[in-house]
C-alpha positions in Angstrom: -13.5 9.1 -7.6 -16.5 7.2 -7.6 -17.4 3.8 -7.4 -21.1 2.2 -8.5 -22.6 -0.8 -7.7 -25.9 -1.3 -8.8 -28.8 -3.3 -5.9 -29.2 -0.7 -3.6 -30.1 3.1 -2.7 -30.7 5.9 -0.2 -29.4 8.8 1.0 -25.4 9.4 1.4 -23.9 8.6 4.2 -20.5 10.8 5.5 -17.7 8.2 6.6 -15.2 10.3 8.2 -13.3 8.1 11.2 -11.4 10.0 14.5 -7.9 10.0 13.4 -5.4 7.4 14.4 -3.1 10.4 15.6 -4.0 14.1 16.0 -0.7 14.8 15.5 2.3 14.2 13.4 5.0 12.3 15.3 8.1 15.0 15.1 8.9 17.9 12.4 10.4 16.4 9.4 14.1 17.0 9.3 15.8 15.8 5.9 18.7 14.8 5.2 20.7 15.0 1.8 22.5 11.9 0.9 25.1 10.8 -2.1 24.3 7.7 -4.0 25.5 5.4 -6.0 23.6 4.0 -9.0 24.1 0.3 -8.7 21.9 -0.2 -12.0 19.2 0.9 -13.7 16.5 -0.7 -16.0 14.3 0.5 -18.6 14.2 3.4 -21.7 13.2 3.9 -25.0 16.0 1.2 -26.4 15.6 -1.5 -23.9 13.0 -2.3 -21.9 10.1 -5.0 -22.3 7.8 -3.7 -19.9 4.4 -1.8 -20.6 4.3 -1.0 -16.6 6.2 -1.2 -13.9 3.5 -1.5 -10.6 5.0 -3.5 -7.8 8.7 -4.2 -7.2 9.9 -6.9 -4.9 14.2 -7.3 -3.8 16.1 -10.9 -4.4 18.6 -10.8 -1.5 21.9 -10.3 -4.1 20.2 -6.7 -4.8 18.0 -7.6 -8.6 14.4 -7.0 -8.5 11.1 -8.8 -9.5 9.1 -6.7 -11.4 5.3 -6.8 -11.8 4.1 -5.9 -14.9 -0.1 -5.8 -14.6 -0.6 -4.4 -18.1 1.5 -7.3 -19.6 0.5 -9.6 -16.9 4.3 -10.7 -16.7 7.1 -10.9 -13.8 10.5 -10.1 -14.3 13.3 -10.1 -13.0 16.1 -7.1 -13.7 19.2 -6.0 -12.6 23.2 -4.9 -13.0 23.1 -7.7 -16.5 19.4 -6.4 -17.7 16.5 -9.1 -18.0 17.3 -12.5 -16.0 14.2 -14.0 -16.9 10.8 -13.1 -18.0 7.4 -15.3 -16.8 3.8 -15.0 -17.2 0.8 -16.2 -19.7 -2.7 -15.3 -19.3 -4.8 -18.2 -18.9 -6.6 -20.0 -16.3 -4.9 -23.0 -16.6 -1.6 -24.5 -14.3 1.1 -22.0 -14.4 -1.3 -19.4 -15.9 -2.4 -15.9 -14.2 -5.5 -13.9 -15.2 -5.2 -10.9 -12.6 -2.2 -10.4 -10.4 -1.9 -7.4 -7.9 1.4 -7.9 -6.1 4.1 -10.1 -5.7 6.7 -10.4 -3.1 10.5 -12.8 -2.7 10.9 -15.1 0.0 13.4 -16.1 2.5 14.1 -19.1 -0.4 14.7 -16.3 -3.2 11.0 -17.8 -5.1 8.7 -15.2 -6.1 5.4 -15.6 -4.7 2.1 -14.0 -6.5 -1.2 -13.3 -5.4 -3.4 -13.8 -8.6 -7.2 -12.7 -7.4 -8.5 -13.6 -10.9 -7.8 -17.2 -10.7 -7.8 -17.4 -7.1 -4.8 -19.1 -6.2 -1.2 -18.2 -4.8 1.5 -19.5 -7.1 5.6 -19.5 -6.8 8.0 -19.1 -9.4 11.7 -19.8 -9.3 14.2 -17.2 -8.5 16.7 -18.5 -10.5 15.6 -19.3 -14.1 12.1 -18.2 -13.8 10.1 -21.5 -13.9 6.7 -22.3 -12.6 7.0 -24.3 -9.4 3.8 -24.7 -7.9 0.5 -23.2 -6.7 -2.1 -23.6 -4.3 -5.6 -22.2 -3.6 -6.3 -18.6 -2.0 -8.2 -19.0 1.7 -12.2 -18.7 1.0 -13.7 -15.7 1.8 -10.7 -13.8 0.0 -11.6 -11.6 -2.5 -9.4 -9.0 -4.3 -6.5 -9.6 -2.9 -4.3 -6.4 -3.5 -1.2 -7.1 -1.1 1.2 -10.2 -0.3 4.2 -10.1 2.3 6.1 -13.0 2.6 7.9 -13.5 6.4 10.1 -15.8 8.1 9.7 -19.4 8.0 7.4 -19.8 4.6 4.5 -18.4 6.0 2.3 -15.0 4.2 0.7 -11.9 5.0 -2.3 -11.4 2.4 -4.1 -7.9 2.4 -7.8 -8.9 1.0 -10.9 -6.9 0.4 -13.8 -7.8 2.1 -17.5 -6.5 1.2 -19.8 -5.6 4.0 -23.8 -7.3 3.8 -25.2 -3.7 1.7 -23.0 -5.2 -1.1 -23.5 -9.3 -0.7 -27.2 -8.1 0.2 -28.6 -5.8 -1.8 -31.9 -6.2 -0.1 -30.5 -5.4 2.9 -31.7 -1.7 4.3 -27.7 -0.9 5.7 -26.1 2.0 4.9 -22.6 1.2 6.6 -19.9 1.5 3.7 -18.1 -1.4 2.5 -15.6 -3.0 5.4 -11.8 -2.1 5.6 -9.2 -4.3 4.2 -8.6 -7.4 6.5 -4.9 -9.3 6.8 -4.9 -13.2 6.0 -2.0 -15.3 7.3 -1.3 -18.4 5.1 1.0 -20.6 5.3 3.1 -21.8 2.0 0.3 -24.9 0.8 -2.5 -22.3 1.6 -3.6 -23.1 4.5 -5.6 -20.0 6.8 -3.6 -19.8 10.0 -5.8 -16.6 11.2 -7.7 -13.5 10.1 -5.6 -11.2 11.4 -7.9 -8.7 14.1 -8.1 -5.3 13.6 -5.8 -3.3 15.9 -8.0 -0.4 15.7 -11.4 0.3 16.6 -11.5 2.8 14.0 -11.0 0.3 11.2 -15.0 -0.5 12.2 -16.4 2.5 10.8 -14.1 3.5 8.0 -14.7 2.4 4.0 -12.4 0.6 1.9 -11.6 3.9 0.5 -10.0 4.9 3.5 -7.9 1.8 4.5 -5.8 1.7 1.1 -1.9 0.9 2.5 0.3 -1.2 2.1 2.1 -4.1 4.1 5.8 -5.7 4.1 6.9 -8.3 5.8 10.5 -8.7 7.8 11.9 -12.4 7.4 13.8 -12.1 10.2 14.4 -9.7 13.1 16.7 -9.0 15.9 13.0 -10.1 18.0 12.4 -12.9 16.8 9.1 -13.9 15.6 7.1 -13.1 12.2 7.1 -8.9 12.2 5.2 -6.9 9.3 4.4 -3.9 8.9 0.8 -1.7 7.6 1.3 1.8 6.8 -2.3 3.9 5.9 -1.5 5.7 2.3 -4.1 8.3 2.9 -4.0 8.4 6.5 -1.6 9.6 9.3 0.0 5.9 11.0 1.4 2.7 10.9 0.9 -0.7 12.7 4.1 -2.9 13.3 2.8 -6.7 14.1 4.9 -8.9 15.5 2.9 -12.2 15.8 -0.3 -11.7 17.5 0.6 -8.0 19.0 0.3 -4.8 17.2 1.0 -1.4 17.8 0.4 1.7 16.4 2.6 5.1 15.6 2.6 8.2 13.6 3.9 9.5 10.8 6.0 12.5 10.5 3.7 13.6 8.1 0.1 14.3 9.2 -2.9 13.9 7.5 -6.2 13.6 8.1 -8.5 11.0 6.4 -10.1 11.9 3.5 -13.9 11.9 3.9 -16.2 9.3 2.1 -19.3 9.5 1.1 -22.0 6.3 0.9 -25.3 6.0 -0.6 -27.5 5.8 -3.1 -26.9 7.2 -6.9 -28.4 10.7 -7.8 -30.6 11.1 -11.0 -33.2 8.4 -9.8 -31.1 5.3 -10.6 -31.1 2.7 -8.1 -27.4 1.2 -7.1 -25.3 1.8 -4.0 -22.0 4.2 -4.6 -19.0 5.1 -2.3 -16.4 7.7 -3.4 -14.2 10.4 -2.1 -16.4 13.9 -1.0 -14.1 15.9 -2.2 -11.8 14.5 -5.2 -9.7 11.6 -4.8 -6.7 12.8 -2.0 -2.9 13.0 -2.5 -1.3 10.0 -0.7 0.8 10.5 2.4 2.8 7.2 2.4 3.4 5.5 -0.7 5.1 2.7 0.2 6.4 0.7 3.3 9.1 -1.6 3.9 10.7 -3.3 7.0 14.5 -4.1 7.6 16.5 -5.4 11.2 14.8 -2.3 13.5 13.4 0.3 10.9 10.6 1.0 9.5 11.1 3.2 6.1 8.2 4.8 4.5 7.8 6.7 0.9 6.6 9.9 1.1 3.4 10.8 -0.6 5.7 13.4 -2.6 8.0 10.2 -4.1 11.4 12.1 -2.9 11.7 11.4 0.8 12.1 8.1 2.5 10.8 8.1 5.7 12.9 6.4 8.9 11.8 5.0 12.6 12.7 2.4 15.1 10.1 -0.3 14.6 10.2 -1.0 18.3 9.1 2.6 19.6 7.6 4.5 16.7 10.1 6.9 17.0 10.9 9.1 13.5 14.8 8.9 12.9 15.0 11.2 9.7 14.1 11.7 6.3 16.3 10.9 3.3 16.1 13.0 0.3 16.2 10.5 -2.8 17.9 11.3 -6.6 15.5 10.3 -8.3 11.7 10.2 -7.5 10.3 6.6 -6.5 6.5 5.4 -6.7 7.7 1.9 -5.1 10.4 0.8 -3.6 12.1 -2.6 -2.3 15.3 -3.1 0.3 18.2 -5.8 -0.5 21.0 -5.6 1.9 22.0 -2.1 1.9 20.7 -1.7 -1.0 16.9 0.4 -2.4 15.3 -0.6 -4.8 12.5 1.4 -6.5 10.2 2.2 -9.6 10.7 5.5 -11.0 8.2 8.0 -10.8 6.7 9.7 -14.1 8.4 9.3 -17.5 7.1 7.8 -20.7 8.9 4.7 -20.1 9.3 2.1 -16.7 12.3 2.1 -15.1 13.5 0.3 -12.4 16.4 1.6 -10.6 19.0 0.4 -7.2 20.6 2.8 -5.2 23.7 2.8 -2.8 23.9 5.3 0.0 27.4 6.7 -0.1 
């Protein structure tokens, strides 16, 4: 993978951070598991999706679905299509480039569009626009929203470092890790969330791709999220302003990035993987009462650990395989994996 942005050259630059762990937390001991199907959405006959790319839970176990290709929201279950919402447009109501969407504690479906800048909610119930407000300035492509207790968000935004906002400038440090906004539910900054990490400092975008769910209530109290790294080896569990970190089962290292200027004598600034793009280790992370569950890079295996200590409880073998997955009650519910057509699928443990 690489990625070109023309202002800037010189020679590459290796970006390859210490690990957050040197080691995986346990072996991984799986365990097989009998579900029930609940429901399942989507085929050849009966879907009105192009994509399925983020899925979000309503707490009565149906799903919102984001659809980027159609730039539409859905919302599916045991009866088929509830409702169906979105127009491109930049106008009130409208959405232009919408990367993730998440339910909150009042059942709305809240989406962070980056294209038109804005934050909007959309009823639970019949699918009607309710309101929007303004993303925080300084937030650009925002990528991730988790919704926690008491109406307030978790936004996951991309921030560029001054090599990109200055191309004059002679830097050669990559462009800065992700960085987690909370607003509250008119829009409002209530903090930029500090890196837990020192390692964050010295690591591209490239290597901070994860992703974040929030818990709207806990056993603990307070507003608890979680970040899991999809290409690296750990996750951070916040619980207002304290964060700690612990490792997954599965161990990997961070894939090396390489910064720089382009080859052939053009000038431009580029940052891509040194050796292909990597195969994810976590594909997914969600949060429920005291566990922490994370999708395996191979789609098969959810991933369990207590949320207050790190530790790994087990692995659960899935049916079917799952690209992204949401938690209703005792209830999963995920996007299957491959396949010419999306489907959308809720599972039971036996």
């Amino acid at each position: 993978m690489l990625l070109a942005i023309y202002g800037c050259s010189g020679d590459a630059v290796s970006s390859t951070p210490v690990n957050l762990f040197d080691q995986a937390a346990a072996p991984v001991v799986t365990r097989r598991a009998a579900f029930d199907t609940l429901w399942i959405y989507g085929g050849a006959s009966d879907t009105i999706m192009l994509n399925a790319d983020r899925v979000a839970a309503f707490p009565g176990g149906d799903a919102a679905v984001l659809d980027l290709a159609g730039r539409r929201v859905h919302r599916v279950g045991a009866d088929g299509v509830a409702w169906s919402w979105g127009t491109r447009g930049q106008g009130p109501g409208e959405i232009d480039h919408v990367r993730d969407l998440d339910v909150n504690a009042q059942g709305e479906v809240v989406l962070a569009d980056t294209g038109n800048g804005r934050l909007l909610w959309v009823s639970g119930g019949d699918g009607t626009w309710l309101r929007e407000v303004g993303l925080p300035e300084g937030t650009i492509n925002v990528d991730a929203i988790a919704s926690l207790e008491g109406d307030h968000y978790i936004l996951s935004s991309l921030m560029y470092s001054g090599a990109l906002t200055n191309p004059e400038s002679p830097s050669r440090v990559p462009i800065t890790a992700y960085r987690w906004v909370q607003v509250s539910a008119t829009g409002e900054m209530e903090g930029l969330v500090p890196f837990p990490w020192d390692g964050f400092h010295s690591m591209s975008f490239l290597q901070t791709v994860g992703s974040i769910a929030g818990a709207r209530a806990s056993s603990e109290g307070g507003r608890r999220w979680v970040f899991g790294f999809g290409l690296g080896n750990g996750f951070f569990v916040f619980n207002d302003s304290v964060a700690e970190p612990y490792p997954y089962v599965r161990h990997a290292d961070f894939p090396e990035v390489e910064t720089g200027g382009l080859t052939g004598g053009r000038d431009g600034f580029r940052v891509g993987y040194s050796e292909g793009r990597p195969e994810q280790v976590a594909r997914d992370v969600a949060i429920r009462g005291d566990t922490v569950f994370v999708l395996a890079g191979n789609y098969w295996e959810i991933d369990r650990y207590e949320s207050a200590t790190g530790q790994y409880l087990d692995s659960v073998l899935l049916p079917v395989p799952l690209s992204q997955f949401a938690l209703a009650g005792d209830a999963l519910i995920g996007v299957v994996a491959g396949g010419m057509y999306p489907q959308v699928v809720a599972l039971r443990a036996k």
